[in-house]
TORGUNU-25328 format. One record per residue: residue number from 1; x, y, z of N, C-alpha, C in turn. Coordinates in Angstrom, 1 decimal, padded with zeros to 4 digits, m for minus. Atoms other than C-alpha are relative to their C-alpha. Last residue first. Example, Ala and Ser with C-alpha at 12.3 -4.5 7.8 and 13.67 -1.06 7.14 Angstrom:
> pos|nx|ny|nz|cax|cay|caz|cx|cy|cz
> 2|m000.9|m001.1|000.0|013.7|m001.1|007.1|m000.8|001.1|000.8
> 1|000.9|m001.2|000.0|012.3|m004.5|007.8|000.9|001.2|000.0
***
This chain:
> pos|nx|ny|nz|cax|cay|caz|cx|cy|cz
> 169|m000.7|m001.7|m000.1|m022.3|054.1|013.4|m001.4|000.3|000.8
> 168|m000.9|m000.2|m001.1|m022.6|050.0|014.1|000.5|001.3|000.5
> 167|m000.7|m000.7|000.7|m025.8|049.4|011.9|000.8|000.9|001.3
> 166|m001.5|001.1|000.7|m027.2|045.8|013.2|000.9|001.6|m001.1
> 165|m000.6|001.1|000.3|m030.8|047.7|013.6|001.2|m000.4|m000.6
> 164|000.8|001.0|001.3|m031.8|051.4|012.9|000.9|m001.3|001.0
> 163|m000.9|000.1|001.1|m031.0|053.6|016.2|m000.4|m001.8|m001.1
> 162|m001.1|001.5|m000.3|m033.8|054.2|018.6|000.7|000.0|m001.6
> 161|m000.3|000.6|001.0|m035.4|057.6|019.5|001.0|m001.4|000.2
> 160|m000.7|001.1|m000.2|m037.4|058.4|022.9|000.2|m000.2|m001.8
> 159|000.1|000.8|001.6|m038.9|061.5|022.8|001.0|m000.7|000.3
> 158|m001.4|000.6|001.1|m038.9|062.5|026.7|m000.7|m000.4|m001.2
> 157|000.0|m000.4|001.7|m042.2|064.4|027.7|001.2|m000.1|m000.4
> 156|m000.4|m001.2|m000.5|m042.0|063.2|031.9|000.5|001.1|m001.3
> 155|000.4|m001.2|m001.2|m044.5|061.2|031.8|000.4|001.4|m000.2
> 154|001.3|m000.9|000.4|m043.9|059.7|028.4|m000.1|001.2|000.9
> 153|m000.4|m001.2|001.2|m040.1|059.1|029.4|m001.8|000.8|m000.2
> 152|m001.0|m001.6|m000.7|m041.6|057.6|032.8|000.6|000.5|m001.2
> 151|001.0|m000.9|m000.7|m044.1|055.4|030.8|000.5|001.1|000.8
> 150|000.5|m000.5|001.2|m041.2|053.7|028.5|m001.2|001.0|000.6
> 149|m000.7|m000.8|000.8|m039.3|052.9|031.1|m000.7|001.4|m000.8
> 148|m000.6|m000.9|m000.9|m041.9|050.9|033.1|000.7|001.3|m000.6
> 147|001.4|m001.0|m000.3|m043.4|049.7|030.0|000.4|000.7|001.0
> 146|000.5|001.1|m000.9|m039.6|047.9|029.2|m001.5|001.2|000.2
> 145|001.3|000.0|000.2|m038.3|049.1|026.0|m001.2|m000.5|000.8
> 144|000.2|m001.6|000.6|m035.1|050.7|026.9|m001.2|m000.4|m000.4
> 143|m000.3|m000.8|m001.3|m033.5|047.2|028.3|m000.7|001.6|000.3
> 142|001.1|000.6|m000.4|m035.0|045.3|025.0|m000.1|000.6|001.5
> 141|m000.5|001.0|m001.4|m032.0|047.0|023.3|m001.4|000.0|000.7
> 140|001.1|000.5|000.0|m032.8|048.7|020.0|m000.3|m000.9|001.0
> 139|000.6|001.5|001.3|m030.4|050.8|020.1|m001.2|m000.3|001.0
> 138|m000.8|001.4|m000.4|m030.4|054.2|022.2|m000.6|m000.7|m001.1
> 137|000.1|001.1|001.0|m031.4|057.9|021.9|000.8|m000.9|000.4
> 136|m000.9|000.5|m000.3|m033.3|060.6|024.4|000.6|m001.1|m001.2
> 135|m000.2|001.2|001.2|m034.5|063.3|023.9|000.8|m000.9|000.4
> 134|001.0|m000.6|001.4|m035.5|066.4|025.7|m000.2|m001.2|m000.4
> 133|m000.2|000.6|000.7|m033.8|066.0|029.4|m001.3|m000.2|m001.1
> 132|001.2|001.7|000.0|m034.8|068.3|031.5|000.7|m000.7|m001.1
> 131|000.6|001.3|001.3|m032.7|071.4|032.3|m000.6|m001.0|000.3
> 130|001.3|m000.6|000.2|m032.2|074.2|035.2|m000.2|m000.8|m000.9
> 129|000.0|m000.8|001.0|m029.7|071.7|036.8|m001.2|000.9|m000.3
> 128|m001.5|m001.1|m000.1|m029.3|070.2|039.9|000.1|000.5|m000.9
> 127|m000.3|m000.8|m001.7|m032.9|068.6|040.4|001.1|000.6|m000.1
> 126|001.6|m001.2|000.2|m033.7|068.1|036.5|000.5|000.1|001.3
> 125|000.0|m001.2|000.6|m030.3|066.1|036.7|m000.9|001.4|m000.5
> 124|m001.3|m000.6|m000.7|m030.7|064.1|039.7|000.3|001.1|m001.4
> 123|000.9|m000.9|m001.8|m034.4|063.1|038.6|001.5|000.5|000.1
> 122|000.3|m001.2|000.4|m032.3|062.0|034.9|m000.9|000.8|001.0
> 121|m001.2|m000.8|000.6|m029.9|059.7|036.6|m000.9|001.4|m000.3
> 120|m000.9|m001.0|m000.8|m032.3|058.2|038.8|000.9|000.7|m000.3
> 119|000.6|m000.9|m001.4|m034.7|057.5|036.3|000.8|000.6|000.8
> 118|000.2|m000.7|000.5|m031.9|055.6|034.3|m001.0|001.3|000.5
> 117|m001.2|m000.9|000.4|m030.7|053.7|036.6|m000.7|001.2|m000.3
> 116|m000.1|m000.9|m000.9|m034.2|052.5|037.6|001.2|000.8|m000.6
> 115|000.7|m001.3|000.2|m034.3|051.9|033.7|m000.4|000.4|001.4
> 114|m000.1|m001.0|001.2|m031.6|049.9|033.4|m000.8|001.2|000.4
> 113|000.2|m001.1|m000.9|m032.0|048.0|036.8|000.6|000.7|m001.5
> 112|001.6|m000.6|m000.1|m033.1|044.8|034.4|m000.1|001.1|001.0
> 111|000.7|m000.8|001.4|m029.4|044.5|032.9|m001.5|000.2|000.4
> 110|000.7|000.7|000.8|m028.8|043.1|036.5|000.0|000.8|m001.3
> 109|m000.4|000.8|000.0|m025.7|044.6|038.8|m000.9|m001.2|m000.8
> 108|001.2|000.9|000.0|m025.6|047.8|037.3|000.4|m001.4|000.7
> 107|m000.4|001.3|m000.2|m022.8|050.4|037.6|m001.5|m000.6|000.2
> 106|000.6|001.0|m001.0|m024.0|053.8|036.1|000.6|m001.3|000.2
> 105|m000.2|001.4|000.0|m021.5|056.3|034.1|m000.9|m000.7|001.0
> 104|000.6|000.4|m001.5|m022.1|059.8|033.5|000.0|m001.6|000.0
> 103|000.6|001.5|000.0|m021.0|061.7|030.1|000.4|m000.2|001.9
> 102|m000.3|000.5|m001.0|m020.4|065.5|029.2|m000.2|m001.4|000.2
> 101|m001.0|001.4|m000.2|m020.1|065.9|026.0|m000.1|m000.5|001.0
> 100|m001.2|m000.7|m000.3|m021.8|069.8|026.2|001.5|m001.6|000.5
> 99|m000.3|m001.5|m000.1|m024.4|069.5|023.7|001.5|000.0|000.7
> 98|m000.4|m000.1|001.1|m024.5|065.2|023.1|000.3|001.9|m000.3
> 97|m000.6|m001.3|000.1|m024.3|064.6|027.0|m000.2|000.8|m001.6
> 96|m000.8|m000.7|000.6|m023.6|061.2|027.2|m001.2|000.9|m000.5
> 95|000.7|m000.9|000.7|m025.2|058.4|029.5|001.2|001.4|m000.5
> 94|m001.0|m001.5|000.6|m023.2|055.3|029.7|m000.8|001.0|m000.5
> 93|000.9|m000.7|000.8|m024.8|052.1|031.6|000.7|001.0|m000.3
> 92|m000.3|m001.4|m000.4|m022.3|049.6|033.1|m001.0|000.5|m001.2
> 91|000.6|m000.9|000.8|m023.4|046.0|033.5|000.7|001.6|000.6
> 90|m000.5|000.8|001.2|m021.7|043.0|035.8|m000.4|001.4|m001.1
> 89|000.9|m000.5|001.3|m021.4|044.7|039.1|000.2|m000.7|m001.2
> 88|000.9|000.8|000.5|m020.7|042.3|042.2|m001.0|000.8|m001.3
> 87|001.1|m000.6|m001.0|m018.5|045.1|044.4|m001.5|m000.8|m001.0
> 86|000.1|000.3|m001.3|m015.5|043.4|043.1|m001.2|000.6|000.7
> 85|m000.7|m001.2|m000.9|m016.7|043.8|040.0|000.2|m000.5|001.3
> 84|001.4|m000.6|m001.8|m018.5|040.8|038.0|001.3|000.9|000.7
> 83|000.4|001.1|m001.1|m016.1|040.0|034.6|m000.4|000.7|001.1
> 82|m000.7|001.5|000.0|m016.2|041.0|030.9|m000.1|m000.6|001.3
> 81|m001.6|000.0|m000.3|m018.3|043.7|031.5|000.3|m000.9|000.5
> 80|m000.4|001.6|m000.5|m021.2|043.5|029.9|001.3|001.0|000.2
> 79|m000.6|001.0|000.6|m023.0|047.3|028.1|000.9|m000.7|001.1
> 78|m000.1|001.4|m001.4|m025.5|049.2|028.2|000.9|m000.8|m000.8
> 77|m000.1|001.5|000.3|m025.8|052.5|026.0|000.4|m000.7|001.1
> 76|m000.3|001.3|m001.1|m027.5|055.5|025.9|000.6|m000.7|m000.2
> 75|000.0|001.0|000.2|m027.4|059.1|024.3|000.3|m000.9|001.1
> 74|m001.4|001.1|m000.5|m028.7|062.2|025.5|m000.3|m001.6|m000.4
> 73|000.0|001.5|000.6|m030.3|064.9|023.5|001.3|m001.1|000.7
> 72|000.8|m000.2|001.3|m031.1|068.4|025.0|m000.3|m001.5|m000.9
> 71|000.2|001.1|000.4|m029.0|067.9|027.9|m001.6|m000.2|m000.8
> 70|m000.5|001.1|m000.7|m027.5|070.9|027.8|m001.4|m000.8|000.1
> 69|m000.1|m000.8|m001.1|m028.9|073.3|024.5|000.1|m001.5|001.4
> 68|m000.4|m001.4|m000.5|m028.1|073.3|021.1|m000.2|000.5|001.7
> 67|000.6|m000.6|m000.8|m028.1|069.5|020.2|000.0|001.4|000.7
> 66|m000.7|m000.1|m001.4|m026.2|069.0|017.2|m000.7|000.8|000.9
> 65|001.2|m000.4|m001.1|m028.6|068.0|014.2|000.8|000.0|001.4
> 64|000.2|m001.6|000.0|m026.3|068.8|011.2|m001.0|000.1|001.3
> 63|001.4|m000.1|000.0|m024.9|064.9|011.6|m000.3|001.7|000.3
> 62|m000.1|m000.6|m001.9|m021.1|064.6|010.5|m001.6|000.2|000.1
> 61|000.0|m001.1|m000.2|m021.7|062.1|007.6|m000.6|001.3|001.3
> 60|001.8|m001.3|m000.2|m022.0|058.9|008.3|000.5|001.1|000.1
> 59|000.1|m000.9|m001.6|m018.4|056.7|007.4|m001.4|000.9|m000.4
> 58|000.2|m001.8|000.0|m019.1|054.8|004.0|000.1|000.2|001.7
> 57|001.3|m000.5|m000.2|m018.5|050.6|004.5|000.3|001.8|m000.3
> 56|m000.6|m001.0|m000.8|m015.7|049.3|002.4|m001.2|000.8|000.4
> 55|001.4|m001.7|000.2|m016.5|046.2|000.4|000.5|001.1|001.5
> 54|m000.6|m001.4|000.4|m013.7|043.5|000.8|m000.4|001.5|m000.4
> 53|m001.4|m000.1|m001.5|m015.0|041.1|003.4|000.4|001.1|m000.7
> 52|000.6|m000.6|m000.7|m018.7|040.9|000.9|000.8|000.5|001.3
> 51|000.3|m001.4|001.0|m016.5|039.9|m002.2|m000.5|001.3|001.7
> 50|m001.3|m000.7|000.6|m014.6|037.1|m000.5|m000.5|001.1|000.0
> 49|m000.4|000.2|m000.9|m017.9|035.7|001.8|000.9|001.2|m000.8
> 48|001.3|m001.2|m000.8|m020.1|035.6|m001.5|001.2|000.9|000.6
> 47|000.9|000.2|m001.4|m016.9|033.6|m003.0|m000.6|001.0|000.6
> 46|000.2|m000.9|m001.0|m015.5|034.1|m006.3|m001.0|m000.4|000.6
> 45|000.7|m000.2|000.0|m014.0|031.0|m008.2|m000.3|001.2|001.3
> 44|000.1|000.4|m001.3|m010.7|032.0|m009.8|m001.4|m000.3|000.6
> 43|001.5|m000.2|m000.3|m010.0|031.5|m013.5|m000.1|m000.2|001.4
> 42|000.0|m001.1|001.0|m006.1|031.6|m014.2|m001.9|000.4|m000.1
> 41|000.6|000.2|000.7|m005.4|029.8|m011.0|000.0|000.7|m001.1
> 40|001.3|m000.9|000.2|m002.4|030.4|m008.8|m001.1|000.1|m001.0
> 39|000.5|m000.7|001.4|m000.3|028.2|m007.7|m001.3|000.2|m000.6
> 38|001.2|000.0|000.4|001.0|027.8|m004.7|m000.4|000.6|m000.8
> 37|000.3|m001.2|000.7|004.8|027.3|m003.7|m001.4|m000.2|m000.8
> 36|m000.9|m000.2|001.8|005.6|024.4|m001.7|m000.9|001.2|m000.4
> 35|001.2|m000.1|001.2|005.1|024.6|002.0|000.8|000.4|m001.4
> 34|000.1|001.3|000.3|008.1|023.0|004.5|m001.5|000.4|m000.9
> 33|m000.9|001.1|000.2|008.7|026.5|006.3|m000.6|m001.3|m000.6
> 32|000.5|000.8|m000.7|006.0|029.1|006.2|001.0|m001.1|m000.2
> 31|m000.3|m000.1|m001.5|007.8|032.5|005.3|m000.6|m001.2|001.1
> 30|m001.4|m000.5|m000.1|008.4|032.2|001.7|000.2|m000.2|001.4
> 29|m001.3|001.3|000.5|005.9|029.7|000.6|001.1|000.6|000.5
> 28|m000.1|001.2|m001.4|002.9|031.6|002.9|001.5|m000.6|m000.6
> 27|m000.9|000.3|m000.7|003.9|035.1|000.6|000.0|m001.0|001.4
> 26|m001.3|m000.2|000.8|002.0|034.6|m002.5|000.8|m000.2|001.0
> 25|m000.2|001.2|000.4|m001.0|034.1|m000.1|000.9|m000.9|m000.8
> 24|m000.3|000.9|m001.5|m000.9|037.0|001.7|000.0|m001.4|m000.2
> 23|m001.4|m001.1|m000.3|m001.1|039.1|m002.1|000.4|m000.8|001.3
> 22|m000.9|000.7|000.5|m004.1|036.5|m003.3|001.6|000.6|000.7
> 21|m000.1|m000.7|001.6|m006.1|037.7|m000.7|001.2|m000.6|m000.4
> 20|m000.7|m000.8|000.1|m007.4|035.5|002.5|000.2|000.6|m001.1
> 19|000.0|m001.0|001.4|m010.5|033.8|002.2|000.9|000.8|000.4
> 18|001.6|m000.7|m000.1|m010.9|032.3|006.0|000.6|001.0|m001.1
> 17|m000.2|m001.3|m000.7|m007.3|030.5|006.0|m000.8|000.6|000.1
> 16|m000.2|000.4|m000.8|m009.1|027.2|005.0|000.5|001.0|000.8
> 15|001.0|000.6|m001.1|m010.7|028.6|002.2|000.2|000.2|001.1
> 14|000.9|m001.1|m000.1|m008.1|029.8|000.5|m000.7|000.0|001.1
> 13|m000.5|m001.0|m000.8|m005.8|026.8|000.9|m000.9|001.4|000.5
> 12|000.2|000.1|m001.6|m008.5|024.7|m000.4|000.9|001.1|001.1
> 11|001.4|m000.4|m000.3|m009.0|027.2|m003.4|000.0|m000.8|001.4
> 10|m000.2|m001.7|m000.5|m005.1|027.2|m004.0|m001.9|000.1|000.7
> 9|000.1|m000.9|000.8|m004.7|023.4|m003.7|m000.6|001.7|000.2
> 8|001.3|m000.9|000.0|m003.8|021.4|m000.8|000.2|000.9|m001.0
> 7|m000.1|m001.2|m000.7|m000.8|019.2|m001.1|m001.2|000.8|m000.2
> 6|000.9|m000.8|001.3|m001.4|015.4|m001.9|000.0|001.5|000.8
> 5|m000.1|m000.9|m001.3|000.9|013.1|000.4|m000.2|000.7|m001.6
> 4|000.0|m000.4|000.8|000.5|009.3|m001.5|m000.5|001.8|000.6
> 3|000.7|m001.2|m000.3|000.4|006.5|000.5|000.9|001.6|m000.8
> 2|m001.1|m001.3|m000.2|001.4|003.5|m000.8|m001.0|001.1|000.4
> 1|000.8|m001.2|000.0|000.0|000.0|000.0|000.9|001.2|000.0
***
């Protein structure tokens, strides 16, 4: 019986590295010890995956709606932290300011104290400030849509906006 040591061709190579480009692929024979030199098709087949890695998303243009007066429009977001606090917090909430930057940090220890947080952030700022909060914007997080929430903005005439779905600007 012989065995018979068959080198990977350029599309399994491809592949197997997750669709690299042909230019990183020219140089595995130089710098990978004990590979032979891969050759390159003269018709390649194109992959979804290939085409849809090398598209270049547009940056959003600077937005002309800059909040003109303090906390006029403040954004939200929640977000995990990697590991529980010594004081047992897992969630930090981030409000920001979008007139004067400012930003305000909450420690959570459930993603379901979102919207006490939040209440208590914006009571503490109507009580030390002459402002209200106008507006407020976050994704589409399920933490921002709870009735509770969602009845204290009414109350207290917040516009609640939410950012499109799966779009990371």
């Amino acid at each position: 019986m012989s065995l018979v040591t068959r080198h990977p061709d350029y599309e399994t190579i491809h592949r197997r590295l997750g669709h690299i480009s042909d230019e990183a692929m020219r140089h595995i024979s130089d710098n990978v010890k004990g590979t032979e030199k891969i050759c390159f098709p003269n018709k390649k087949h194109i992959y979804c995956s290939c085409t849809l890695g090398k598209l270049h998303q547009h940056s959003f243009p600077e937005n002309p709606k800059h909040s003109s007066k303090t906390l006029g429009l403040i954004h939200l977001d929640l977000l995990e932290l990697p590991t529980l606090s010594y004081s047992k917090y897992k969630w930090v909430i981030t409000f920001l300011d979008n007139y004067s930057s400012y930003c305000r940090v909450a420690f959570l220890r459930k993603k379901s104290d979102a919207a006490e947080a939040i209440k208590a952030v914006f009571q503490l700022w109507s009580n030390t400030t002459s402002h209200s909060v106008k507006h407020l914007h976050t994704d589409n997080g399920g933490e921002y849509m709870t009735l509770e929430l969602q009845s204290f903005l009414h109350e207290q005439g917040i516009v609640h906006k939410t950012s499109t779905l799966h779009v990371h600007q």
